[in-house]
N, C-alpha and C positions, 0 to 999 in steps of 0.2 A: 390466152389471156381472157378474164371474165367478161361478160362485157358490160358490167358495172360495178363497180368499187369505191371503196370510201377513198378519200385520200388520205394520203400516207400519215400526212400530220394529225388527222381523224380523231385517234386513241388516245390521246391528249384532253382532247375536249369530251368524249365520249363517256357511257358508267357500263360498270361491268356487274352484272345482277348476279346478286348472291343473295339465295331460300333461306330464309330464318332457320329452316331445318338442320342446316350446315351450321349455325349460330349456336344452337342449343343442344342439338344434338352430337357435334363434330369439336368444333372450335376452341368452348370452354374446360375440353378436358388435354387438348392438344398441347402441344410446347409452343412458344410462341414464333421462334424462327420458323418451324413446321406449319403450321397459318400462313407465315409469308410466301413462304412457297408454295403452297397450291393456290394461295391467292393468284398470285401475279404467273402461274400457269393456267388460271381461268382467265384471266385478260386478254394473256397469248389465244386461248380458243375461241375468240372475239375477234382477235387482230392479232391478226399469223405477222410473224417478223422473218423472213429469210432469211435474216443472219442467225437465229435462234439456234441455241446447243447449249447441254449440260453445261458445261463450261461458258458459253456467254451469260445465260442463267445465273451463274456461283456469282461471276463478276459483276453484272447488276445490281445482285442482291447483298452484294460484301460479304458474301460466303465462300464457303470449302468446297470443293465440286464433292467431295465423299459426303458431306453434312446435307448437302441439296439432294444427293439420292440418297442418303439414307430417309429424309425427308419424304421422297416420294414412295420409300417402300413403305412408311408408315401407311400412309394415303392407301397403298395398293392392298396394305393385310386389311384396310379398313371398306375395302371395296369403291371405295370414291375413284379410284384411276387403274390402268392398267398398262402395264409396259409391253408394246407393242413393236418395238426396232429395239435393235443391239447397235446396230453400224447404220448410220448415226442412232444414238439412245433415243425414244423419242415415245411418249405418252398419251394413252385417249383418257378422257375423262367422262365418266357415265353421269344422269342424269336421277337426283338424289330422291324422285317420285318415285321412279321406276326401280330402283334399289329398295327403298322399301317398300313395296308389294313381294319383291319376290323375295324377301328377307320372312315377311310377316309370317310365314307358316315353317320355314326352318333357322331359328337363331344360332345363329355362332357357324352357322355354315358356311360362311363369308371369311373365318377369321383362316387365314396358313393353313397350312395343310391338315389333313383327317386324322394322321397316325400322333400330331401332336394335340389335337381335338380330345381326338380319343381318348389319350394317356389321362389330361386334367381330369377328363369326366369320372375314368377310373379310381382316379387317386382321391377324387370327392364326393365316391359313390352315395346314390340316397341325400346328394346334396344339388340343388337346382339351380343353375348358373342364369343369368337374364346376361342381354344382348351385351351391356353395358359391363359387366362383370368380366365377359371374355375380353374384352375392350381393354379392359387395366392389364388383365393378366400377359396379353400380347405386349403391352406397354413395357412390362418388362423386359421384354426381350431387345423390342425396337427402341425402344428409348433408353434404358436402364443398360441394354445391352448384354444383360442373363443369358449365358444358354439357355434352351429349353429344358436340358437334365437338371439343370442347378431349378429352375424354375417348379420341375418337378417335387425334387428334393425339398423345396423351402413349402411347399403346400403337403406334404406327408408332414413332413416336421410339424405345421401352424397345425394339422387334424390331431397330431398323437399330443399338444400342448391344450389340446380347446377340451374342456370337461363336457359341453356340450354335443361332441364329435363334428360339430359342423364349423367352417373357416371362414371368418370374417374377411374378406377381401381387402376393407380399408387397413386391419391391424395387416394381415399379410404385405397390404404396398410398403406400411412401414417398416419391415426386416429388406425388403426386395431395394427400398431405396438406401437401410444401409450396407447392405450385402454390395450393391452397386457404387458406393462412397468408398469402401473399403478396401476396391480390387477384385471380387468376384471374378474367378472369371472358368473354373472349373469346380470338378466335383471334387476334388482336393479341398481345393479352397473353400468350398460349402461348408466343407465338413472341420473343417478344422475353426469356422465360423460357428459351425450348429456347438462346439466342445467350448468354444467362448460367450459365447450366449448363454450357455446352463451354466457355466464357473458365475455369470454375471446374473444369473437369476437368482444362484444361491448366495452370492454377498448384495442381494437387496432384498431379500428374505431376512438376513442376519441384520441388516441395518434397521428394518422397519418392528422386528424385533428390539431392537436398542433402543427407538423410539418411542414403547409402549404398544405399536400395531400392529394386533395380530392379524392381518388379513393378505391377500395376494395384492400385488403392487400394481399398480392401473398404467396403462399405457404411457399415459402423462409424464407419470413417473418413473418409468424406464426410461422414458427420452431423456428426464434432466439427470438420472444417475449417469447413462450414458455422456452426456456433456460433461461433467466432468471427469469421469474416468478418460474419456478419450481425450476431448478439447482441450481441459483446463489441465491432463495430465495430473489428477489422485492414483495416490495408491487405495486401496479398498481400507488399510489399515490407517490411514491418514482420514476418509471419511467419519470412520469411526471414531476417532478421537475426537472430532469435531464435535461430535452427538454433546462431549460435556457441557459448550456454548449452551445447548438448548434448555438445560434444566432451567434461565433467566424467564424463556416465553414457554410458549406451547412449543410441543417438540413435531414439527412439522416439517415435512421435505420441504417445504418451501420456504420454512425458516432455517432451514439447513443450508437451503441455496444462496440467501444471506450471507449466512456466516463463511464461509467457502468461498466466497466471490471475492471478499476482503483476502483470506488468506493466501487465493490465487495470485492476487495483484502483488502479496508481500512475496509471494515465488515458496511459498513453503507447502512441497504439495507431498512432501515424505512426510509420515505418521511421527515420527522424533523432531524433527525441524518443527512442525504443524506444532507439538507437545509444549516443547521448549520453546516456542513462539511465543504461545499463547499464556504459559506460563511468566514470562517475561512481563506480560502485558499486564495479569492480572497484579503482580507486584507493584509495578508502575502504578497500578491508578488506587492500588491501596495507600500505597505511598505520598501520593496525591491525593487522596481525603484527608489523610495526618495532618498534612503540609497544610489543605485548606480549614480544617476544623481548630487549628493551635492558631488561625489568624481569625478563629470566632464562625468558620464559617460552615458549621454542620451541616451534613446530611444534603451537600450538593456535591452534585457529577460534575470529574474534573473533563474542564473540554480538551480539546484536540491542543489548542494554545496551550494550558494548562500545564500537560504531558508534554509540551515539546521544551515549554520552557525549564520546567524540573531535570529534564534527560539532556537539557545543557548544559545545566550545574555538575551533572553525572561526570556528564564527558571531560570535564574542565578537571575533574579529579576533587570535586566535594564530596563528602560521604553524606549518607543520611545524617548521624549526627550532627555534624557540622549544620548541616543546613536549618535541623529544625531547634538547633543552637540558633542558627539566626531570623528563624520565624519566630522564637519565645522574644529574644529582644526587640524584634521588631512592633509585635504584638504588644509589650510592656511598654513602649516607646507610646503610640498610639491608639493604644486600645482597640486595634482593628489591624489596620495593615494591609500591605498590598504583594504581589509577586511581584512587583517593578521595586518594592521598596524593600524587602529580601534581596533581591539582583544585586542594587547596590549595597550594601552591607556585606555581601559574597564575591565582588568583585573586589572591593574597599581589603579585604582579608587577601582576596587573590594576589592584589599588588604589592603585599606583605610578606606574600610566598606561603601564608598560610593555609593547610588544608585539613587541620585535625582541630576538632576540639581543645586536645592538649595543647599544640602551639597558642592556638588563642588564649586561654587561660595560663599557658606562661607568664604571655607576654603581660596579661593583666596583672597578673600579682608579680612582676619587675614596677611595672608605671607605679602601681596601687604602694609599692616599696618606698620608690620614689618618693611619691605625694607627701607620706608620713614623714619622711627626712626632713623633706621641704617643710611641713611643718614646723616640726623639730628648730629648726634654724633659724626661721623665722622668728619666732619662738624668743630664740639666745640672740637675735638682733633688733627684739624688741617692736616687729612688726606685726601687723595685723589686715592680711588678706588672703586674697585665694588664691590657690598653684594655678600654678597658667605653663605651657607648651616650654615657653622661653625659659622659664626660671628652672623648669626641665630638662631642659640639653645643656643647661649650664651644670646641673648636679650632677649628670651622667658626664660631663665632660672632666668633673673634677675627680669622680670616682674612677673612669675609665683609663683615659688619658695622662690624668697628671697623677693618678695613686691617691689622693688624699682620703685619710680615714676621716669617720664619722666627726672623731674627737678633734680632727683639726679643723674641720668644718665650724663646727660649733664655737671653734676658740677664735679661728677668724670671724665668727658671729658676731659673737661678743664684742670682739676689738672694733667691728665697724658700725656699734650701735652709733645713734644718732646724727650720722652721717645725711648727706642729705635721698643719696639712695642706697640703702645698704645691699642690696643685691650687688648691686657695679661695684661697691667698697669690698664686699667679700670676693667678689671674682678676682680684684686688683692683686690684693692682699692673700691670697692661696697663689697667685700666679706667682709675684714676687717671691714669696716660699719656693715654688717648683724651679725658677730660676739661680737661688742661691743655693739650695740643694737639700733644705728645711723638711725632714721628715717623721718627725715625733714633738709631741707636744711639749715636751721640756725645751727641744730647741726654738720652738716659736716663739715661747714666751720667753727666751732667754735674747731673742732677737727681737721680739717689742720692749724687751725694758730698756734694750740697747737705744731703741729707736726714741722710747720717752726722755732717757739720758742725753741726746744729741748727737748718740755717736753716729759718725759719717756712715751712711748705707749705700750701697752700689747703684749707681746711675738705674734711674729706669728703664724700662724698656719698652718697646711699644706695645700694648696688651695686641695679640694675637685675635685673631676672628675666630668664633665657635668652629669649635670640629665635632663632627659626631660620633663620638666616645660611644656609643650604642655599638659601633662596626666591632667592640672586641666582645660582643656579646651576639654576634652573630648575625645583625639586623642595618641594613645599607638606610643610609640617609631619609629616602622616601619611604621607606616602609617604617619608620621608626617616628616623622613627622606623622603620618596619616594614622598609626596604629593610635599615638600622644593624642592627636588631634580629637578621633573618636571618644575613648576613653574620659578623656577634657570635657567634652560634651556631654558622656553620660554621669559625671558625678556633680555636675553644674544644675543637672536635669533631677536630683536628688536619686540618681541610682546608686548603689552599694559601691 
């Protein structure tokens, strides 16, 4: 036992010194669970723990016991530690001065073994590697988890791609970190990597051509082709098609990446879906200028509202005619207009069961029929107003229901002039007729001269309550008041 020690609880209150050198030099390129662990294994070389093992280690730190030593092999190809026991596993840690002095005249001499040294230096001859450089490269292996042959592979590869024969390290981490996202994990794999990589250089070649850019595509720009091709799942033939969006702005990958994001979210990432999408859409909002321009309101972009609420009309089974049938009225109504006041007019049709231009212009020139009669009769009973709803399902009630021709109309006109309402006299009086079985006009008149002679006529009867005589023309009660109703309105309003 020593014969002075801190006490056990000590490490607690204690600090565990760590050289800026390890900061800047170690730290900021490291993964960050990998920090924790050589951290909190420099503590342990401060204040030894007897219970201390790999395994109490992992558990401490909420880690894997493999992920804590892989952690420590980092450290070790980095020359900061060295593994020292097997039974128990068990670690020194060198002192990061005295590393670099004897670093300072041989770099990369620190990093795994010679024969894998060597191979890089080979593969990048006439190319000068700094300390930090092997650093990454190892990175891939220990972090990324590359073999070293695949690692070889990906650095031949980045020399016979670079016009300038020499290999950017930073562009290299980025094939290495997706070589390692992908599965890498031989030289199968590499290779069947490096034949998807050039199929994917030459469709962003062919894109950046689409786009007007003759030039080689920048790193940036393979990242966000790659995002979509892989992430967002395009086809290459689907990107292209996209290109057409661009002729609105500048034709830029970034305005590509715009347009794509939307179409990702709509799920159309096939070249035909993507086509017929977007074709959809431009009908739509052509359709949607019409619509706004015939309500006075040119040369403005229909909004998102706009479009949802026209593509309701759609769904509901309005055709474009119909509809911009009821933007012109609406518009002649108001001199302006609104899509809430379309809606209703389109909906007012819909409870009608109306969905074509023709039904609606049926239906107008029946009422528009109507009106004229009603005139007409008027007219032979010596009045003088306006057709109103009611005096309307009375005419269709006598044409429909009870048969009555024009001419007997007009003959009961006649007979109920001066009356004090001749409407209600002529309903009384056609009714009477439909009761004794009155149906030509010699017999009407042969039964009013009866009637001015005194001869006895058949008890009355009680007039019946309207029915709507519309139903043998095809059209249910409500749809027959609301279609009158409308129509009533617009010739009150001085329309045709």
């Amino acid at each position: 036992m020593a014969f002075c020690t801190f006490d056990d609880g000590a490490a607690l209150f204690d600090s565990t010194p760590v050289e800026n050198m390890f900061i800047t030099e170690y730290m900021l390129r490291a993964p960050g669970d990998f920090v924790k662990v050589y951290l909190y294994g420099l503590m342990l070389c401060y204040h030894h723990a007897e219970r201390m093992s790999l395994s109490s280690m992992a558990k401490d730190l909420d880690m894997q016991e493999e992920d804590v030593e892989r952690a420590m092999r980092y450290w070790e190809r980095d020359g900061l530690v060295r593994r020292t026991g097997d039974n128990p596993v068990c670690y020194t840690y060198y002192n990061l001065k005295q590393i670099t002095l004897a670093r300072a005249e041989n770099p990369g001499e620190k990093l795994y073994n010679r024969e894998f040294t060597d191979e890089i230096r080979r593969t990048l001859e006439g190319q000068t590697l700094s300390s930090a450089d092997y650093s990454v490269i190892f990175d891939w292996v220990d972090v990324l988890e590359l073999p070293e042959e695949v690692v070889i592979m990906l650095l031949q590869n980045e020399r016979q791609k670079s016009t300038s024969g020499r290999v950017s390290i930073a562009i290299a981490g980025r094939t290495a970190q997706s070589w390692a996202q992908s599965g890498v994990r031989t030289l199968e794999d590499a290779e069947k990597m490096l034949i998807l990589d050039s199929a994917r250089e030459k469709e962003l070649r062919r894109l950046l051509t689409r786009l007007g850019q003759r030039r080689p595509a920048s790193e940036d720009e393979k990242e966000m082709y790659k995002k979509w091709v892989e992430e967002w799942g395009f086809t290459a033939e689907a990107v292209l098609e996209a290109c057409r969006e661009t002729t609105k702005g500048t034709p830029t990958m970034a305005y590509l990446d715009g347009i794509l994001l939307r179409q990702h979210q709509l799920g159309r990432h096939e070249a035909q879906a993507l086509a017929s999408g977007m074709t959809k859409e431009h009908t739509q909002r052509d359709f949607a200028r019409e619509v706004l321009a015939g309500l006075g309101r040119t040369g403005v972009t229909p909004t998102k509202e706009d479009l949802a609420q026209i593509e309701q009309w759609r769904t509901k089974g309005f055709g474009e005619e119909l509809i911009l049938q009821a933007v012109h009225e609406v518009h002649a109504k108001n001199a302006g207009g609104s899509l809430e006041e379309i809606d209703a007019r389109l909906q007012a049709w819909h409870a009608q069961g109306f969905t074509t231009t023709e039904q609606v212009q049926a239906a107008r020139v029946r009422i528009r029929a109507l009106n004229e009669q009603l005139r007409e009769i008027y007219r032979a009973a010596g009045m003088e107003k306006r057709v109103n709803p009611g005096d309307r399902d009375m005419l269709a009630r006598w044409q429909g229901e009870w048969g009555m021709s024009m001419e007997l109309m007009l003959l009961a006109a006649q007979y109920a002039r001066g009356s004090g309402s001749p409407m209600k006299a002529v309903d009384k009086i056609l009714y009477d007729w439909k009761q004794t079985g009155i149906a030509t006009p010699a017999q009407a008149r042969e039964e009013h001269e009866a009637h001015l002679r005194g001869t006895p006529k058949a008890a009355p009867v009680t007039q019946a309550k309207p029915q709507d005589a519309m139903l043998r023309h095809g059209y249910t009660q409500e749809q027959y008041s609301a279609m009158v109703s409308d129509l009533y309105e617009e010739e009150n309003n001085g329309q045709p």
